[in-house]
C-alpha positions in Angstrom: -5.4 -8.5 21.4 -7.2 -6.7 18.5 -10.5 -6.1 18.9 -12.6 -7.7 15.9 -14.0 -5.9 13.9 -18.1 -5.2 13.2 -19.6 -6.8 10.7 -21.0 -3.5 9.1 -19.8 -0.1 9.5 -21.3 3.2 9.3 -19.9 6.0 6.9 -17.8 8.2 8.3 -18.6 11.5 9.4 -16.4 14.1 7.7 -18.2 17.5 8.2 -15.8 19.0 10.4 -17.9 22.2 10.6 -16.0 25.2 12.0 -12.8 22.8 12.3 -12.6 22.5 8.8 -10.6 26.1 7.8 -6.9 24.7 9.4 -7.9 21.1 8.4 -7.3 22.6 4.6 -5.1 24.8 4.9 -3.0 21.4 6.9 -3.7 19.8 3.5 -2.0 22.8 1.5 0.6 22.1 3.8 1.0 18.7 3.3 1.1 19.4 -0.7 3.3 22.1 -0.5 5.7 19.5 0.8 5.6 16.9 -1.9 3.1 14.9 -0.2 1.4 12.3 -2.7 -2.4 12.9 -3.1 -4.0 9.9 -1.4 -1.7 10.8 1.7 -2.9 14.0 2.0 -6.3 12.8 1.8 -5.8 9.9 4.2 -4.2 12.4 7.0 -7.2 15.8 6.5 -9.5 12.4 6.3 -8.5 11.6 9.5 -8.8 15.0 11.1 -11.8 15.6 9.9 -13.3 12.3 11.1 -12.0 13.1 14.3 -13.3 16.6 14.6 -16.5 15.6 13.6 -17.2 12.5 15.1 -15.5 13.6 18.7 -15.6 17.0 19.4 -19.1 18.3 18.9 -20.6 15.6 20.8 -19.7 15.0 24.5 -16.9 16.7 24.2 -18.5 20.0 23.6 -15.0 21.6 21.8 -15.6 24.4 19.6 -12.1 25.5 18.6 -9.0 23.6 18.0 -7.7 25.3 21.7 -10.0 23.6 23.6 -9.0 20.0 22.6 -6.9 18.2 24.9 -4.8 14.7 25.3 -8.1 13.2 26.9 -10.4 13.8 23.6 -7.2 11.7 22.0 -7.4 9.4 24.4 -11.5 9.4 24.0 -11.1 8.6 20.4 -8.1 5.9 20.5 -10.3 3.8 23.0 -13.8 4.2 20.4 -11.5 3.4 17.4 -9.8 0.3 19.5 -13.3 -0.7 20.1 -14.6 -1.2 16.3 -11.2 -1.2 14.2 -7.6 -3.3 14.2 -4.9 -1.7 16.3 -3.0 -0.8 13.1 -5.6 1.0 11.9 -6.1 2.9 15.0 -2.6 3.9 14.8 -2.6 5.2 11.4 -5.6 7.7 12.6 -3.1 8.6 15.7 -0.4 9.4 13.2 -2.3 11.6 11.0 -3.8 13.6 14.3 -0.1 13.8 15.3 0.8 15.7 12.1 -2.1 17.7 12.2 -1.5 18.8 16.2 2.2 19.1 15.5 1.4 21.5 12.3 -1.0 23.6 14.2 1.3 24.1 17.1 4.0 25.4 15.0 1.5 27.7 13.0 -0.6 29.0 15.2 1.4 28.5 18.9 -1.1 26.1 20.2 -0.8 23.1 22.6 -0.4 20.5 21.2 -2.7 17.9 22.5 -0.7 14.7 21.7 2.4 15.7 23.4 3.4 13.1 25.7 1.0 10.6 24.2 1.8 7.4 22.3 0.3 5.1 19.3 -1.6 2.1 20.0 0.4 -0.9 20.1 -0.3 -2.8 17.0 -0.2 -6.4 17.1 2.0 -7.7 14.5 0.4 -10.1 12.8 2.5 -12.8 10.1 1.6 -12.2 6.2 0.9 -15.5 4.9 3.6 -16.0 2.1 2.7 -17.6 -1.0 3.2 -21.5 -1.6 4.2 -22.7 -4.8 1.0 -24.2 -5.9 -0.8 -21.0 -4.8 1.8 -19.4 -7.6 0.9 -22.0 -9.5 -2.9 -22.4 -9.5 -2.9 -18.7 -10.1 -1.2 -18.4 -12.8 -3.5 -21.4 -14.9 -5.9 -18.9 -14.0 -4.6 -16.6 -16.3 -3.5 -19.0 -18.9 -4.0 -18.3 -22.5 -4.3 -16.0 -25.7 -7.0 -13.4 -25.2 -5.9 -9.7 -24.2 -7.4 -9.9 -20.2 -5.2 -13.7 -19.8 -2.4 -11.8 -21.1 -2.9 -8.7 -19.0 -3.5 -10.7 -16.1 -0.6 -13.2 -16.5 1.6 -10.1 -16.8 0.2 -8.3 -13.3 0.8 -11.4 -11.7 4.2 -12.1 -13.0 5.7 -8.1 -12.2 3.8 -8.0 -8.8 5.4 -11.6 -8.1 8.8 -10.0 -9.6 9.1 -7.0 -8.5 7.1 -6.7 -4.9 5.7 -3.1 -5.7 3.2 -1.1 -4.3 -0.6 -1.6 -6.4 0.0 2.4 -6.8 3.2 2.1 -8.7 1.8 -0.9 -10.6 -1.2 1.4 -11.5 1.5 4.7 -12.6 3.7 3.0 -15.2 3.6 4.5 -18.5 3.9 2.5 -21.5 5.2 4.7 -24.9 7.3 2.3 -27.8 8.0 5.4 -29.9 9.9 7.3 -27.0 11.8 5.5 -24.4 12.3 8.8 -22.4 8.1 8.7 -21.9 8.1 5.1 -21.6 8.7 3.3 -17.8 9.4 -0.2 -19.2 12.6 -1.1 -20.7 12.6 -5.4 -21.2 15.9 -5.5 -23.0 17.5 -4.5 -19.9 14.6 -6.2 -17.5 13.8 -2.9 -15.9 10.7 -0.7 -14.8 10.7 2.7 -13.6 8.1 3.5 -11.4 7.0 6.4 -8.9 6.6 5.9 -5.2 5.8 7.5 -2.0 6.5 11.4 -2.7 7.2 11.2 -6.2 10.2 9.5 -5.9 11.2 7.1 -8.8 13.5 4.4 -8.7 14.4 1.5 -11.2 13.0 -2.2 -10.4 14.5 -5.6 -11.8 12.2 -8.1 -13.4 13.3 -11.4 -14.6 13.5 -13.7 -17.5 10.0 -15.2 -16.9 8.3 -11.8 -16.0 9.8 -10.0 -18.8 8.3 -12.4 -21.5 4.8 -12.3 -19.7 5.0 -8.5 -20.0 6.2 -9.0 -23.7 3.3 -10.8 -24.8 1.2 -8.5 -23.1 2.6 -5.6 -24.7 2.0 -7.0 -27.9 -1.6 -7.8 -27.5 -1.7 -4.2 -26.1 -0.4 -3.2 -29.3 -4.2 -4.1 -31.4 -6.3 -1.9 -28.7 -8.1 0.8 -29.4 -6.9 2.4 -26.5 -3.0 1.8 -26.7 -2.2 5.3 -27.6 -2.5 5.8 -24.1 0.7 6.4 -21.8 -0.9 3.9 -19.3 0.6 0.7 -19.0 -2.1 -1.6 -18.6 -5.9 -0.8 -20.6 -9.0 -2.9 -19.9 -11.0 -5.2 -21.8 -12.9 -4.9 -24.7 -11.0 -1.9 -25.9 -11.8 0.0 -22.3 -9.8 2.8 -20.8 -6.9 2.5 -18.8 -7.1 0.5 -15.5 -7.2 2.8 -12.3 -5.4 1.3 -9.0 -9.3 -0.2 -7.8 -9.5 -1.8 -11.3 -6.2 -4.0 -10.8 -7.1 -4.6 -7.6 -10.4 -6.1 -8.6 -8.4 -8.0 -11.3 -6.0 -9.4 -8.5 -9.2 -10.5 -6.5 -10.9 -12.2 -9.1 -8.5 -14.3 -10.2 -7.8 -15.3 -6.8 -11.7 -16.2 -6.5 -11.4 -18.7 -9.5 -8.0 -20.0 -8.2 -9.0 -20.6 -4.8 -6.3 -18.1 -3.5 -6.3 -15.5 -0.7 -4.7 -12.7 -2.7 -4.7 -8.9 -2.7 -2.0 -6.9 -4.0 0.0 -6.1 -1.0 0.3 -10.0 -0.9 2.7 -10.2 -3.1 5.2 -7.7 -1.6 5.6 -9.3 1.4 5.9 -12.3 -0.3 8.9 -10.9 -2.6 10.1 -9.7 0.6 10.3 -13.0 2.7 11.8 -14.8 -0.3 14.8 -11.9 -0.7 15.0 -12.1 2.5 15.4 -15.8 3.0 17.8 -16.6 0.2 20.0 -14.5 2.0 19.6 -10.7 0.0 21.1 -7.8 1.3 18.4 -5.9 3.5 20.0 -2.3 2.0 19.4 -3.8 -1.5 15.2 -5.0 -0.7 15.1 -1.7 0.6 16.6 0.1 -2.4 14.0 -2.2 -4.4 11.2 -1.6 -2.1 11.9 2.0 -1.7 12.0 2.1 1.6 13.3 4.9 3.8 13.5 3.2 7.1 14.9 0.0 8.1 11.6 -0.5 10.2 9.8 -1.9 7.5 12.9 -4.9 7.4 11.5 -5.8 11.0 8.0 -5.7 9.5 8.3 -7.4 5.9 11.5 -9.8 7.3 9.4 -10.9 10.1 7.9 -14.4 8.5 11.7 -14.4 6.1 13.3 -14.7 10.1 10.7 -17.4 11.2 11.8 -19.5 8.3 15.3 -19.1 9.3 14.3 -20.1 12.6 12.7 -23.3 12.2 15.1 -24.7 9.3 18.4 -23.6 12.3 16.1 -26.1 14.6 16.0 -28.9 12.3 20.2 -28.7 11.7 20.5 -28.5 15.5 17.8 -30.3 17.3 17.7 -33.4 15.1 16.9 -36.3 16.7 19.2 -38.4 14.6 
């Protein structure tokens, strides 16, 4: 069972101290191979947190030599204790690409060999009703620019399933197609996922026509010689991935809704999933390079399947 967590948290501790010289030169590493920003600050994050909340104290390490698999275990159990188990294991991960890193540069141990992730509880993504759909989109009903903007979020997160970050990154430019991410005549959207990678989404009728009126409200802002998609309010700059995510979670406040971005793509999942969609395609559309995440984002899509196969076979008629 995951352990719940506290109802106020202290802020990390991220001054690694004489640690910190391979934690940077791990994140060099990790750009050097393509990784995206906000990974490589998640995973020297992690280390750095670790090497400064763990070692120092009890522990009494002064070089990366002297760790071993208990100060892993150490820290697992203190993390298990305050945060959800898939938290937990997205620290282990990041400490396993650090440890496996300096073993190959520097012929260390490796600390984490033999060890495993906590076991995450798998926990079942409310999907979206259709009133919840619904409700949310009166929300956003109407002329001004934010009901636009906010009808047209809604209607390409609800299309599309993509990630708030790929949301955030697509460029907008009428004058040259070859700068611009959105093309409505054909229903498509190029956006930029997990290390760069860009593929081609599909929208439909419906979203495509919310995005249309958006774009032409866009069209009067001060701002819309920007390459960024979607601008704020009152002639403001661009949105930043935290600003559409506060737009998301407002409008679910005034329609009653639990909603956060990553809602919608498991929600696009289940419902590819349960009309009976190819799993290769949802993970060409998802951009997904493992068919792990089909067990992960399929899971509530399988349920479904489940309970409707019941009522054909078990009915009491």
């Amino acid at each position: 069972m995951t352990a719940p967590r506290p109802r106020s948290r202290q802020p990390k501790k991220l001054d690694a101290g004489t640690f910190q010289a391979e934690i940077a030169s791990f994140g060099l590493h990790l750009a050097a191979g393509g990784k995206a920003a906000r990974t490589i600050r998640t995973y020297t994050e992690a280390v750095q947190w670790f090497a400064a909340a763990c070692l120092p104290g009890p522990a009494g390490r002064t070089a990366w030599e002297q760790v071993d698999s208990q100060d892993i275990q150490r820290w697992m159990t203190w993390l298990l204790d305050r945060y959800s188990s898939a938290y937990a294991s997205n620290q282990y991960r990041a400490l396993q690409q650090f440890f496996r890193w300096l073993a190959a540069e520097d012929g260390l141990p490796d600390p984490m060999a033999g060890l495993h992730p906590p076991p995450v509880s798998q926990k079942l993504v409310p999907v979206f009703t259709g009133e919840e759909l619904a409700t949310l989109e009166r929300a956003c009903a109407g002329r001004a620019f934010a009901q636009r903007r906010d009808t047209a979020i809604i209607a390409v997160f609800k299309a599309t399933g993509i990630r708030l970050s790929e949301l955030a990154g697509i460029r907008y430019c009428p004058g040259d197609p070859q700068r611009s991410d959105v093309d409505l005549w054909q229903r498509e959207i190029t956006v930029r996922g997990k290390g760069g990678k860009d593929r081609i989404v599909r929208i439909g009728h419906q979203a495509a026509r919310s995005l249309d009126r958006y774009i032409r409200a866009r069209s009067r802002h001060a701002q819309a010689w920007r390459p960024q998609l979607w601008l704020g309010v009152n002639n403001r700059e661009p949105l930043t991935a935290n600003g559409i995510y506060q737009v998301i979670a407002r409008r679910g406040r005034q329609a009653g809704v639990a909603v956060h971005p990553h809602r919608f793509r498991h929600h696009f999942s289940h419902t590819w999933l349960d009309r009976g969609g190819p799993e290769g395609d949802l993970m060409e559309l998802n951009g997904w390079a493992s068919p792990q995440m089909l067990a992960r984002y399929g899971a509530s899509a399988r349920a479904a399947r489940a309970r409707r196969t019941y009522d054909r076979i078990m009915d009491d008629t």
